[in-house]
N, C-alpha and C positions, 0 to 999 in steps of 0.2 A: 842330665843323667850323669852321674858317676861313673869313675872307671870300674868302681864292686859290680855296678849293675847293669853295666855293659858287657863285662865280662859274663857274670849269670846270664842275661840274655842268650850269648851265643852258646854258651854252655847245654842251656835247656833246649835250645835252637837244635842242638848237634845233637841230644838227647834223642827228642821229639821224632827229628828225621828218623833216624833208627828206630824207634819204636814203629815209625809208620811204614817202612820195608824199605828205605831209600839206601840203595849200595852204598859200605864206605867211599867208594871208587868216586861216586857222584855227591857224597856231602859236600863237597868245595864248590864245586859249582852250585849247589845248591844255596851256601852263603854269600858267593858273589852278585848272583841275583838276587839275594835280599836286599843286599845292603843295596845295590843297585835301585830298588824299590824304595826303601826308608829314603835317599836320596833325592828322589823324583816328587816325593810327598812326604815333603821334609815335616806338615804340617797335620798330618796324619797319624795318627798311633794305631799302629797296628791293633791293639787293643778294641780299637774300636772299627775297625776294619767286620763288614759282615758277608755272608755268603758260605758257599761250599770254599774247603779247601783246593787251591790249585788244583793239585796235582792227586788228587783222589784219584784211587782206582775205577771210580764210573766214570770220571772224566776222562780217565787214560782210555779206557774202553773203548767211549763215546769217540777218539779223537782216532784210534787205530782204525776202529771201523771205518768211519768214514774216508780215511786215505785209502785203505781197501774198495771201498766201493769207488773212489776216484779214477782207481789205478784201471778198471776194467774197458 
């Protein structure tokens, strides 16, 4: 990969979050744990990476509930 398109990447990366509802406050951490992840599966393209996203709001849902119900 090049530096044009590694740049793009993070660009749409920083895009993306935003469009999806992710605080500017939390876009950094947000790219820390990417890159954390590209790192880990260095041999992996995201690209072809399948599933639900992370950090979907059913997910967040899914994960709030359940520490709720944990906490009683």
């Amino acid at each position: 990969m090049n530096e044009d398109s590694v740049a793009r990447f993070w660009d749409n990366f920083i895009q993306k979050s935003k469009r999806s509802g992710v605080r500017v406050s939390a876009i950094r951490w947000h790219v820390l744990h990417a890159e954390a992840y590209i790192k880990a599966h260095p041999r992996l393209r995201l690209s072809a990476r399948s599933g639900k996203r992370p950090y979907s709001k059913d997910r967040q849902f899914k994960q709030v509930t359940y520490r709720n119900t944990q906490l009683k």
